[in-house]
Structures are given as C-alpha cells and as structure tokens.
C-alpha positions, 0 to 999 in steps of 0.5 A, spaced: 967 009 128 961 010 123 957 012 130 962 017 133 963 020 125 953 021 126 954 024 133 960 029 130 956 031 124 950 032 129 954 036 133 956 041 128 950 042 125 947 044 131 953 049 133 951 052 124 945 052 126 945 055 132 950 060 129 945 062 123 940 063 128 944 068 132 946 072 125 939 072 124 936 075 130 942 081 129 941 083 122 938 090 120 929 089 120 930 082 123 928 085 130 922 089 131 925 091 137 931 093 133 928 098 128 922 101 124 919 099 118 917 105 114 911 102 111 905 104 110 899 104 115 904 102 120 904 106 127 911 106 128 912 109 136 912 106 141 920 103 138 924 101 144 931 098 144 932 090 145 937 091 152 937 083 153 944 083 149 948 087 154 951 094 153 957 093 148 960 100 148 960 103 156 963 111 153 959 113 148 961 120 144 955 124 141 956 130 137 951 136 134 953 140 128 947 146 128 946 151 122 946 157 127 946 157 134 942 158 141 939 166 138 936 161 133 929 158 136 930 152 131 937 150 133 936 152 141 931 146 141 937 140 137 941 143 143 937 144 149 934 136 147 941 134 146 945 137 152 938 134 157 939 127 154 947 127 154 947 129 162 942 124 163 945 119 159 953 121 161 953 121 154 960 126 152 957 132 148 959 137 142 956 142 139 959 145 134 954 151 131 955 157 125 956 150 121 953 152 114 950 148 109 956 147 105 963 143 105 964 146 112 959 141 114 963 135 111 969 138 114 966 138 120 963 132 120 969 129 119 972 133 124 968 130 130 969 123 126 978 123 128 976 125 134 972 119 136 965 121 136 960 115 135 955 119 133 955 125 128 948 129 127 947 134 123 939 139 124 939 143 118 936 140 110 942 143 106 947 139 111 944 133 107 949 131 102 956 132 106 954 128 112 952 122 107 960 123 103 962 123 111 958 116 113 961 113 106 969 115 109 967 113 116 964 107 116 964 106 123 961 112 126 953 114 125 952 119 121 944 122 123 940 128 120 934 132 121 929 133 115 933 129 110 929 125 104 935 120 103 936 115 109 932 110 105 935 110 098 942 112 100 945 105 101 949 107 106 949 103 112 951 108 117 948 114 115 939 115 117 934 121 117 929 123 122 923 128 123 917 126 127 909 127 126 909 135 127 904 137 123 899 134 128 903 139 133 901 144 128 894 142 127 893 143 135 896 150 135 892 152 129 886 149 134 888 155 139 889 160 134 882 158 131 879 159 138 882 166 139 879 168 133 872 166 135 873 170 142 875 176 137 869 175 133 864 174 139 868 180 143 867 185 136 874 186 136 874 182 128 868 180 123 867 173 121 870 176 115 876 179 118 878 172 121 884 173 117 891 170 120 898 171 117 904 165 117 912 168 116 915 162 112 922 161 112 922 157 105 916 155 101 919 148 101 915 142 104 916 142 110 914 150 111 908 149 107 906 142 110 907 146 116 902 152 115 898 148 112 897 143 117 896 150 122 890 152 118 887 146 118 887 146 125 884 153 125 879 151 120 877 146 124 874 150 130 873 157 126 870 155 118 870 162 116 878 163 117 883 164 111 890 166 111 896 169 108 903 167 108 909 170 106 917 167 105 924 170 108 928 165 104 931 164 109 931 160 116 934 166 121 933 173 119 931 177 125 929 183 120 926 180 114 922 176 120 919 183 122 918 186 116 913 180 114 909 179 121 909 187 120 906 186 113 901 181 114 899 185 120 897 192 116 895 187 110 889 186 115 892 179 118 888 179 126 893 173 128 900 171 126 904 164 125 911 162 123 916 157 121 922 162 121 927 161 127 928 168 129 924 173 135 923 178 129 916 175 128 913 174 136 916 181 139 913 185 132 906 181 135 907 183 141 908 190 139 903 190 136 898 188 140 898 181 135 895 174 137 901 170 136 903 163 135 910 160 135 914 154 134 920 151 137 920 155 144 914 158 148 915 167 147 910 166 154 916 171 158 918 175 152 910 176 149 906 176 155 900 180 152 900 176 146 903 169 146 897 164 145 900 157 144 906 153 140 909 146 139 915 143 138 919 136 136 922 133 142 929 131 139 930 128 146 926 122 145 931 121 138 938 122 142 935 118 147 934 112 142 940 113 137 945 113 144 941 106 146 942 102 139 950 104 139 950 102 147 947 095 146 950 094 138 942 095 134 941 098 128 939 106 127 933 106 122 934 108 116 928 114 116 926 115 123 919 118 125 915 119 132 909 122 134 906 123 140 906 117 143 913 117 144 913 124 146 916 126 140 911 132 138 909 136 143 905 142 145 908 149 148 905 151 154 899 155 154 899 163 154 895 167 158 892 170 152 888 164 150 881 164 150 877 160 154 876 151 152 882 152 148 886 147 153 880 142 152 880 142 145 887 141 144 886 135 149 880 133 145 884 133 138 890 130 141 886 124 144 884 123 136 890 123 134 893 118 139 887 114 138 888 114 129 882 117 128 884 124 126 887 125 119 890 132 119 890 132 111 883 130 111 881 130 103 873 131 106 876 139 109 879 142 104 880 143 097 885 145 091 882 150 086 875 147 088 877 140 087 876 135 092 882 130 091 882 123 090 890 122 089 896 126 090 903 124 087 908 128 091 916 127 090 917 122 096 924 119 092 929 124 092 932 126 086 935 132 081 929 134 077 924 133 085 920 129 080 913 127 082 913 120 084 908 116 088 900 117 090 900 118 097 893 118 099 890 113 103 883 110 106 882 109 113 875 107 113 871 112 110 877 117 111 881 119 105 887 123 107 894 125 105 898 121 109 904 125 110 911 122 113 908 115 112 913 113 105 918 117 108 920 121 115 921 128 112 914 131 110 912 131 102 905 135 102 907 141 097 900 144 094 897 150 096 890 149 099 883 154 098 883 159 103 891 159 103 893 166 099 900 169 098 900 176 101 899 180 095 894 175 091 
C-alpha cells in the first residue's frame, strides 16, 4: 500500500510540475520569441512569433480607425499598410476614417469591439486615452495605437503602443537633401551661406521636432555649412497652411524644403516654385517631378503583420513596440530625378552604419545647444499631467555619446532645439 501511495505521489508531482512549466512558458516576457523587452542597449528587431503552438484563431477581424482619410499622406500609408497585409493574410478588415481625437474614437472603438473585431488600432497621438478606456471595457480585444507614450505604464493588459525607428529614415532623407545642396552650391545656383533649408512642421511636439532634427543632422552630415528654418501649422492636415508655410520659407530665402505635415500644400508650392523638396510618408515622384528628391516612411505592414500572428497562435503583443530597419519597419521612398549625383550611395553607406550599430543619429560630438555639447539630457519619457522631465537618456556606446532616442519607450522624446535650427522669423 505505502509504494503505491509514493508511485501516486510521484505521479502527481510530475503532472504539477509539468503544468507549471507550461504556464511558465506562456506568460507575458517569459518567451523571447513572444514579446520585446523595451530596455536599454537592446536591439529589438528582428522579433518574430513563436508558430510551434498551433493556430488558436483561424478568422481573424482587424479594424483601423484614421485621424483623416486617404487625401491624408499620414493616413494613407496606415491604410495602404493595413489593406496589403490583411489580403495577404485573409485577415477581414475595416477602415473607419475622419475619427477625431475626441470621445468619437471610444465610440468608435467600441463600435468595432461589439461587432467582433479582435484587433482594434488606432494612428492618430490624440486617440490615445479613449482606446486605453476601450481596452479597459473589452478585455478581450487588442486594443493598438500608433505614437502613444502609455503602453508601458498603463497596466492594461490588452491595450500596446507602437512607433518605429523613423529618425534614422529622417536622417537618410537629410543625406540626399544635404547632397543637392552641395550640387547647388558646386553649380553657383547658391553660396555656401545660402544652403538654407526650410521644414513645415505640423505641431512643435517630440515627434516633429525629433523628426526634423534628425533630417538636419542627416544634411549637416554631408553639407556642414547648412542651417534650417522651421515653422508649425498647428495642425497634421491643412492643405492651405501647408502652403502658406513651404511659400514663406521659400521667400524667407530656404533653397530646399522638408515636412512633417500630411497634406500635398507643402510639395506641390515646391514644385511650383521650382523648389528641392523632400517628403514623408508617400514619394510626390509623379505629382513633383522636377522637384522630388527623396523621403521615408514607417512600413506599418511589418507591425499588422506581426499583431495579426500573435492573435492567431495566442502570443502576447508588446506593450511598446519599436522597429527599425531590420524588420523593414523604416523605409526610404524611392529616389527622384532631381537628386544629385552619389546620393543613392551615401544613403547605402549610412544605411550599413545603421544596421551595423555604429551610427547615432543623436550624436552628442555633432551637434550642440546654446553652444554647449551635452553630457546628459533628461527628457519626459513617463507620461504624465505636467509632461515633467524624468530620465537621462544619453547613453555611451564606445567612444559614442549620443541621445538614444525610442529606447526607454517607442514613441520619440528628443524636445531640444539644436544650433543651426532657428524658427522662421528668429
């Protein structure tokens, strides 16, 4: 009797222990194979999903609520991403466009949530707060958003942000902006001292102003005597204002123009003006022929694609997800006809850098603020109220000091206004 009662025991602890290492291997974080571990000095591409389970949800439904619709250049790449990889997939999909950033969102949201969809995502920053209130009354859908700050502190297992390494696409644009003003300059159309660019912003927010930072380090990188100026609409879609800027920077005496704004205003004023201009999001190559040079956009694809497998084989979404060129996350635009000769190959030989971990974007040897080269920069990477500064984010790699920007959280927190960068009336 007493054997039988050992061999039984022995049995049971077998099936507990086997059972707690099957739990184990299914929590959140426990898989590198599952999720990414937003840390610092942690490469975090190349993430793929664990398939070996089986597929646990055959029908997957996927919807996409946009700030504008397709007019929008910003917009039009979350849908053209999301229309690609939901063929692809057999995924079903609904786009639901004009969603402002306003309880219209949450209504929306929760709109998709009842009628069955498994993912919800959201492209626009103001969307934020009502998708987090929708994951908290519908537990069981994901809940996604593009450039939010909260994914890593909001506690709400079914709701994740996501942005991807853009500044180093930036930079690469910057690359062939600087090259054209070196042909400009070589051919006599400018001096040195009127290698000038201009950059319509939408909002002077982290993002933008990471963004056009980065875009004029990449420029500074090939032509040192350039500088730039810069203006905001306060506003992502304003086909007029968009205009009205790119025109102002052109009479200020700006021999090339940039963006972050998601109209045409800005390309099509450049092109009428005979202007060098570089985009985001979508090439102007057709409609800006004489005037196109380069751009870059995120590929949200690579993000769909990978949400849409973790709901299929039962994984967990990130809570903050970031890409960057090795998962095809951040691409360059193709190249117009009005770039000047070795572009292609500098933005290959910077690309390699990149890829390689030997370039910093941020750099603190190449550049500086108010004269000073910094040691330590404590940026707003904790959202809160009273957007209060919180943590150093300058790091060393080598002999490389350098802002590591998108490492303590996905969405960008580089705010300083660097020498050589001026607002357009300073």
């Amino acid at each position: 009797m007493k054997k039988k009662v050992f061999v039984l025991l022995v049995v049971v602890a077998l099936i507990a222990a086997l059972c707690a290492t099957f739990v184990a291997c299914n929590k959140k974080g426990n898989n590198a194979d599952d999720t990414i571990k937003l840390d610092p000095m942690t490469n975090i591409d190349n993430v793929t999903v664990d398939k070996t389970g089986g597929v646990v949800k055959s029908s997957i439904k996927f919807g996409l609520i946009t700030l504008h619709d397709s007019s929008s250049t910003y917009d039009k790449n979350f849908i053209d991403a999301a229309t690609a990889v939901c063929a692809e997939m057999g995924v079903a999909l609904r786009v639901e466009s004009g969603i402002e950033e306003s309880n219209a969102c949450y209504d929306k949201a929760v709109e998709l949530a009842e009628a069955g969809f498994d993912i919800v995502f959201a492209d626009s920053f103001g969307h934020e707060p009502f998708m987090v209130q929708a994951a908290k009354a519908y537990p069981n859908v994901q809940f996604c958003h593009a450039t939010g700050t909260t994914g890593r502190i909001a506690n709400v297992s079914n709701f994740q942000t996501a942005f991807a390494n853009i500044y180093e696409g930036r930079y690469l644009a910057g690359i062939a902006a600087g090259m054209k003003l070196n042909e400009m300059i070589n051919n006599n159309t400018i001096t040195a001292a009127q290698a000038v660019m201009g950059y319509v912003g939408a909002y002077p927010y982290e993002e933008v102003v990471s963004g056009l930072t980065s875009f004029y380090l990449g420029a500074k990188s090939v032509c040192p005597q350039v500088t730039m100026k810069t203006t905001f609409t306060n506003s992502w879609f304003d086909p007029t204002a968009e205009a009205n800027s790119a025109l102002a920077l052109i009479n200020a005496g700006c021999a090339l123009i940039s963006q972050h704004a998601d109209s045409m205003g800005a390309p099509s004023t450049c092109e009428s003006k005979g202007v060098p201009n570089v985009t985001y999001n979508v090439s102007t190559k057709t409609a800006c022929p004489n005037t196109y040079l380069a751009g870059c956009k995120i590929n949200w694809g690579t993000y769909f694609k990978y949400i849409i497998e973790c709901v299929q084989y039962g994984k967990d979404i990130p809570d903050d997800w970031t890409g960057g060129f090795a998962t095809g996350a951040v691409e360059t635009l193709e190249l117009g006809s009005a770039v000047a000769d070795g572009t292609a190959a500098a933005i290959a030989a910077a690309k390699a850098q990149f890829e390689a971990g030997t370039l910093k974007v941020f750099d603190c040897s190449k550049f500086t603020v108010s004269g000073l080269t910094l040691t330590e920069y404590v940026a707003n990477v904790i959202s809160d109220e009273n957007f209060e500064a919180d943590t150093n984010v300058v790091l060393k790699s080598g002999n490389t000091t350098y802002i590591a920007e998108s490492t303590y959280r996905s969405a960008p927190y580089f705010g300083l206004t660097i020498d050589g960068i001026s607002p357009l009336n300073a």
